[in-house]
C-alpha positions as CSV (number, residue, x, y, z in Angstrom):
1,X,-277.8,152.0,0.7
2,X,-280.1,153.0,4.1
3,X,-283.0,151.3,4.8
4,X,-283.5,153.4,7.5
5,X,-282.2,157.4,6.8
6,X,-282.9,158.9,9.5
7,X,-285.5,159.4,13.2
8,X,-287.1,162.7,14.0
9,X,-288.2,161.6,17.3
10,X,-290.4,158.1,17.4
11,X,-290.1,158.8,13.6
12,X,-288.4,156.7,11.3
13,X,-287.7,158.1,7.5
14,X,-287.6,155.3,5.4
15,X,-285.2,155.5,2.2
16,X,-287.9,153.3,0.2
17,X,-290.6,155.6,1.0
18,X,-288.8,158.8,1.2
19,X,-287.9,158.5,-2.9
20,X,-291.5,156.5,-3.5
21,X,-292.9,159.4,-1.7
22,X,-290.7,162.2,-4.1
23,X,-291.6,160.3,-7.0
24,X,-295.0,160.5,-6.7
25,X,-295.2,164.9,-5.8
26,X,-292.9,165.1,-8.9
27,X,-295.1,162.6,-11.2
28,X,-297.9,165.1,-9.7
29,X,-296.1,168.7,-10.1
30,X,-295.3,167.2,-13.8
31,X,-299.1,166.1,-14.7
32,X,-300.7,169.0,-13.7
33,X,-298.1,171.3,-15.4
34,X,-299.2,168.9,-18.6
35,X,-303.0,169.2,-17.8
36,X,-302.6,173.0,-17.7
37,X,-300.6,173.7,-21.0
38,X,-303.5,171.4,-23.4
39,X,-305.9,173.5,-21.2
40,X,-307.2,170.5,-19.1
41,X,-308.5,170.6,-15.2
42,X,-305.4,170.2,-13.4
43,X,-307.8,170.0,-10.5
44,X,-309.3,166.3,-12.3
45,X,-306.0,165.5,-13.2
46,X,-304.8,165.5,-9.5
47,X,-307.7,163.8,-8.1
48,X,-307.2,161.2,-11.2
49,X,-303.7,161.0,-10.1
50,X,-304.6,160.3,-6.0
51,X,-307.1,157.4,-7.3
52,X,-304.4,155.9,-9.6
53,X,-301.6,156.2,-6.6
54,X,-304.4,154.2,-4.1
55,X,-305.1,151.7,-6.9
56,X,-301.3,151.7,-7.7
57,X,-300.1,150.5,-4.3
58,X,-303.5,148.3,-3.9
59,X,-302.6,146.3,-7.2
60,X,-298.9,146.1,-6.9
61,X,-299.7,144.2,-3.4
62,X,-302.1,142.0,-4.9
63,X,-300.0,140.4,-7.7
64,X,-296.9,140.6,-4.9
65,X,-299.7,138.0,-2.9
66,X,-300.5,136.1,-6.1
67,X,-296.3,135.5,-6.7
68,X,-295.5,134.1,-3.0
69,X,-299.2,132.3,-2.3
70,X,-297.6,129.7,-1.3
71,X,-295.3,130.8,1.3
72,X,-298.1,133.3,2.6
73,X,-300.3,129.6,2.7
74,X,-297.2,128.3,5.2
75,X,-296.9,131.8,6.7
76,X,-299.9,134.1,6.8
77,X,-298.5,136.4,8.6
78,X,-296.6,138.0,4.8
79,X,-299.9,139.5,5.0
80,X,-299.5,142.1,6.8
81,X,-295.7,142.5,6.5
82,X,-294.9,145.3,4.5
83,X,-291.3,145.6,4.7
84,X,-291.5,144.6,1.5
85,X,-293.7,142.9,-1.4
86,X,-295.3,145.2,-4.0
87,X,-294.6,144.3,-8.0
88,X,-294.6,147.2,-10.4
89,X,-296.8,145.8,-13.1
90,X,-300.0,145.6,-10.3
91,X,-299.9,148.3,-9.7
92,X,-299.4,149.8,-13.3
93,X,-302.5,147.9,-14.0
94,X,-304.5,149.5,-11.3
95,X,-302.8,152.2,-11.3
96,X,-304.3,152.7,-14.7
97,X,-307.8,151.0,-14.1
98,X,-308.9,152.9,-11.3
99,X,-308.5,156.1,-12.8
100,X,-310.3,154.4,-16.1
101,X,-313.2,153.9,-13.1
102,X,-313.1,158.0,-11.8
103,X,-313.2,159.3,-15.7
104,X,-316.9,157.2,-16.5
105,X,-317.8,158.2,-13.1
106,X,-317.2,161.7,-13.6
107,X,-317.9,161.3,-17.2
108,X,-314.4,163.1,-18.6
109,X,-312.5,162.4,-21.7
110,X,-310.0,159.8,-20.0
111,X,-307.8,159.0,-22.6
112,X,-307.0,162.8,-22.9
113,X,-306.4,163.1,-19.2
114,X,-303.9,159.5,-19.2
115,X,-302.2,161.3,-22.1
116,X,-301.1,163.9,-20.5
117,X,-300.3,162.0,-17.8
118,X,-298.3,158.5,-19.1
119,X,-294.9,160.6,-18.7
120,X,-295.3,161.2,-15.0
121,X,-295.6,157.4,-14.6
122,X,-291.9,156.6,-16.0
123,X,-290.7,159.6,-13.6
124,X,-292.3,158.5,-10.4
125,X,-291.1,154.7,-11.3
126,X,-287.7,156.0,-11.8
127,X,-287.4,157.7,-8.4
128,X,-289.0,154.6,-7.0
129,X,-286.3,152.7,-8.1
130,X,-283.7,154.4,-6.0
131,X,-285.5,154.1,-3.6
132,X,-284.9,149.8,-4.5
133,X,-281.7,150.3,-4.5
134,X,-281.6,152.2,-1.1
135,X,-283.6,149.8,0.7
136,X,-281.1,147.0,-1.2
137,X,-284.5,145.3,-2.6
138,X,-285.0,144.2,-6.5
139,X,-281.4,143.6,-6.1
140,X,-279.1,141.6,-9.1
141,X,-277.1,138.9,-9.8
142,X,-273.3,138.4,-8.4
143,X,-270.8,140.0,-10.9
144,X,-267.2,140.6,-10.7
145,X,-267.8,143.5,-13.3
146,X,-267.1,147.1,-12.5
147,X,-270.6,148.0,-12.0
148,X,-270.8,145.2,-9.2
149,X,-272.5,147.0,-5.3
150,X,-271.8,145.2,-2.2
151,X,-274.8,145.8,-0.1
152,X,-274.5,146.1,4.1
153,X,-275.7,143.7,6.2
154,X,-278.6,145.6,7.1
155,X,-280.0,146.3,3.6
156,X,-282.9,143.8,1.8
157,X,-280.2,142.6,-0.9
158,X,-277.8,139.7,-0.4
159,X,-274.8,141.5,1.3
160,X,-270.5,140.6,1.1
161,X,-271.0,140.2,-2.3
162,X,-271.0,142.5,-5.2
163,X,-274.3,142.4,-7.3
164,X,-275.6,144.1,-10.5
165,X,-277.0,147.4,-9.6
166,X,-279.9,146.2,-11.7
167,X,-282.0,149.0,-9.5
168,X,-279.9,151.9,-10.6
169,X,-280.4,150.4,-14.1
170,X,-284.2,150.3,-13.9
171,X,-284.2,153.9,-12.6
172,X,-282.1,155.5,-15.6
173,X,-284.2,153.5,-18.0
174,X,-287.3,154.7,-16.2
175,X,-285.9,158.5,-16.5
176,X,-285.0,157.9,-20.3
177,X,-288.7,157.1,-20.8
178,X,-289.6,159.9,-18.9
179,X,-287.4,162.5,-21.3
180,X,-288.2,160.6,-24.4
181,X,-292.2,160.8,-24.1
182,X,-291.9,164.4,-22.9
183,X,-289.9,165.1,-26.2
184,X,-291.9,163.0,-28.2
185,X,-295.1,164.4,-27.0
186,X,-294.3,168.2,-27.5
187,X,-296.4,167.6,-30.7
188,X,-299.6,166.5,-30.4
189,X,-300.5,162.9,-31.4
190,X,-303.2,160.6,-31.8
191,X,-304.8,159.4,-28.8
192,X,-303.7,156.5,-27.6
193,X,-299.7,156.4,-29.3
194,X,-298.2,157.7,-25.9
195,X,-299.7,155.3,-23.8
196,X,-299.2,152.5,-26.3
197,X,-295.6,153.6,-26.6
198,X,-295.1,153.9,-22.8
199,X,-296.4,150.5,-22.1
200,X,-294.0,149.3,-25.0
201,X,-290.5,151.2,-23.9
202,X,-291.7,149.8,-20.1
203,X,-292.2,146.1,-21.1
204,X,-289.3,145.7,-23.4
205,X,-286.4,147.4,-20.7
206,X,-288.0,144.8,-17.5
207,X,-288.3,141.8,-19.9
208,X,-284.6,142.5,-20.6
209,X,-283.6,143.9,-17.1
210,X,-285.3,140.3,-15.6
211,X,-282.2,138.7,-16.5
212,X,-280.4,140.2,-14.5
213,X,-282.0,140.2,-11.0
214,X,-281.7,137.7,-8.7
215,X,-284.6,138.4,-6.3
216,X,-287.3,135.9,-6.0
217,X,-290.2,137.3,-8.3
218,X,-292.3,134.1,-8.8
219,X,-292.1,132.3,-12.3
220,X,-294.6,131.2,-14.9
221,X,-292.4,128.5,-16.7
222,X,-288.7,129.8,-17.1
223,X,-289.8,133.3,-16.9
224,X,-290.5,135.5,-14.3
225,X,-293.7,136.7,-13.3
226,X,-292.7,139.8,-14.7
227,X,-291.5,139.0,-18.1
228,X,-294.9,137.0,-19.0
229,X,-296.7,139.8,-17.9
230,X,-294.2,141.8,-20.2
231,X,-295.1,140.2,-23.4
232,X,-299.1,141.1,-22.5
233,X,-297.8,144.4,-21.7
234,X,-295.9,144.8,-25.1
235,X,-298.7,142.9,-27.3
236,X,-301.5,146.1,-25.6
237,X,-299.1,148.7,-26.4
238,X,-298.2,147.8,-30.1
239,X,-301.9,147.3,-30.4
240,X,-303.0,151.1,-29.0
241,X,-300.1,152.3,-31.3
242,X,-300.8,150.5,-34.5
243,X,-304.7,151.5,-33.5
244,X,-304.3,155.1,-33.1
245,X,-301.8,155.0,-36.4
246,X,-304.2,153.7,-38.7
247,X,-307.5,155.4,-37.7
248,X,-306.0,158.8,-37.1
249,X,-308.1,160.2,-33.8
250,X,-310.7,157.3,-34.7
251,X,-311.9,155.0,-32.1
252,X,-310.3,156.0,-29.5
253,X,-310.9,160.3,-29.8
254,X,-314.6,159.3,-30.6
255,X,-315.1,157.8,-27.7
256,X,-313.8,161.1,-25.9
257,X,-315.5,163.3,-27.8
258,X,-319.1,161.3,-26.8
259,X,-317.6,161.7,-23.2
260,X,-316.5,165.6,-24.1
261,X,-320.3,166.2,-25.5
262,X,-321.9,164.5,-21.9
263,X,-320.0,166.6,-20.1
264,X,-320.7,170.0,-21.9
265,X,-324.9,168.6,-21.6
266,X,-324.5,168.3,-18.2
267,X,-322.8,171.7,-18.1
């Protein structure tokens, strides 16, 4: 519970970005492992990968803008304080988009390159999350359970007081979604049922773990930003699942194999 781990000179190693940092090279090592073994570019894969990290962080500081416009409208300078401020589900939803973007450019099948992908997202997520907890942001409510952490004075989270570890909570979760799709997907499936059933496993476990925290997140009625993105989240993943289910590789693999067929012409 560090914010800052350590200095290697005028260097400072920042817990948060130390594991956000981790997360991503293992989300990579993991994709491109994937990519190789269904005999896909590992080379696309990683440049899909770097474009979905850039829109990643770009999106997940947008819709951290969006929930505290009106405190950036008293204080502009939130802006450019990054300390802190980025909400997963941005940048899940750029991180997703822009990579959409790089596969038309490119003109490669990209729902058989997200595929392959969709497990390393739960794994970088989850080593993100310790890095939350770390950094003593995303911190949970006051509990006199067990379970309760009493952050330092130094750390992002309310400290003297002991709080749900509801960081530590998201990571395990994230890491159970991470083990579950690579089982799951050792067969191969339809295109579009990982995804779907990523994007269902994810929106169920923050909706829940939203309780819980006690970090301002913005709201949209009485929930939090997060859960009403959550029930969008849930309604698109059911749908990709229930879609891929009933039509077999239909929609979705046609419109890889007319991207498959482009690229081969071109070839």
């Amino acid at each position: 519970m560090r914010l800052e781990l350590f200095k290697i000179g005028p260097f400072t190693i920042y817990s948060y970005g130390l594991m956000i940092a981790i997360g991503v090279i293992a989300a990579f090592i993991l994709g491109m492992h994937r990519a190789r073994k269904r005999g896909l570019d590992p080379d696309q894969l990683f440049n899909m990968g770097l474009v979905g990290v850039i829109g990643g962080i770009i999106g997940a500081r947008l819709l951290y803008y969006i929930t505290v416009l009106p405190d950036i409208i008293k204080d502009p300078s939130i802006l450019w304080d990054f300390s802190e401020g980025f909400v997963v589900y941005g940048g899940l939803i750029l991180g997703i988009l822009a990579p959409l973007l790089y596969t038309r450019i490119k003109k490669i099948p990209f729902w058989q390159y997200l595929e392959v992908a969709i497990p390393s997202i739960p794994l970088a997520q989850g080593f993100g999350r310790i890095g939350c907890f770390l950094a003593g942001c995303c911190y949970g409510k006051g509990t006199d359970c067990w379970i309760g952490v009493t952050f330092p004075e130094n750390s992002l989270a309310v400290s003297g007081t002991p709080l749900i570890p509801t960081q530590l909570i998201s990571s395990a979760g994230d890491f159970l979604i991470a083990a579950f799709l690579l089982f799951w997907g050792r067969k191969r499936r339809d295109r579009g049922q990982m995804t779907g059933l990523y994007l269902s496993l994810y929106a169920i476990g923050r909706f829940v773990i939203e309780f819980f925290r006690a970090d301002y997140r913005g709201w949209v009625g009485p929930l939090s930003t997060s859960q009403f993105i959550s029930i969008f989240m849930l309604i698109a993943g059911i749908g990709l699942i229930v879609i891929s289910r009933k039509l077999g590789p239909g929609v979705i693999a046609e419109a890889n194999t007319e991207e498959e067929n482009s690229e081969t012409e071109e070839k």
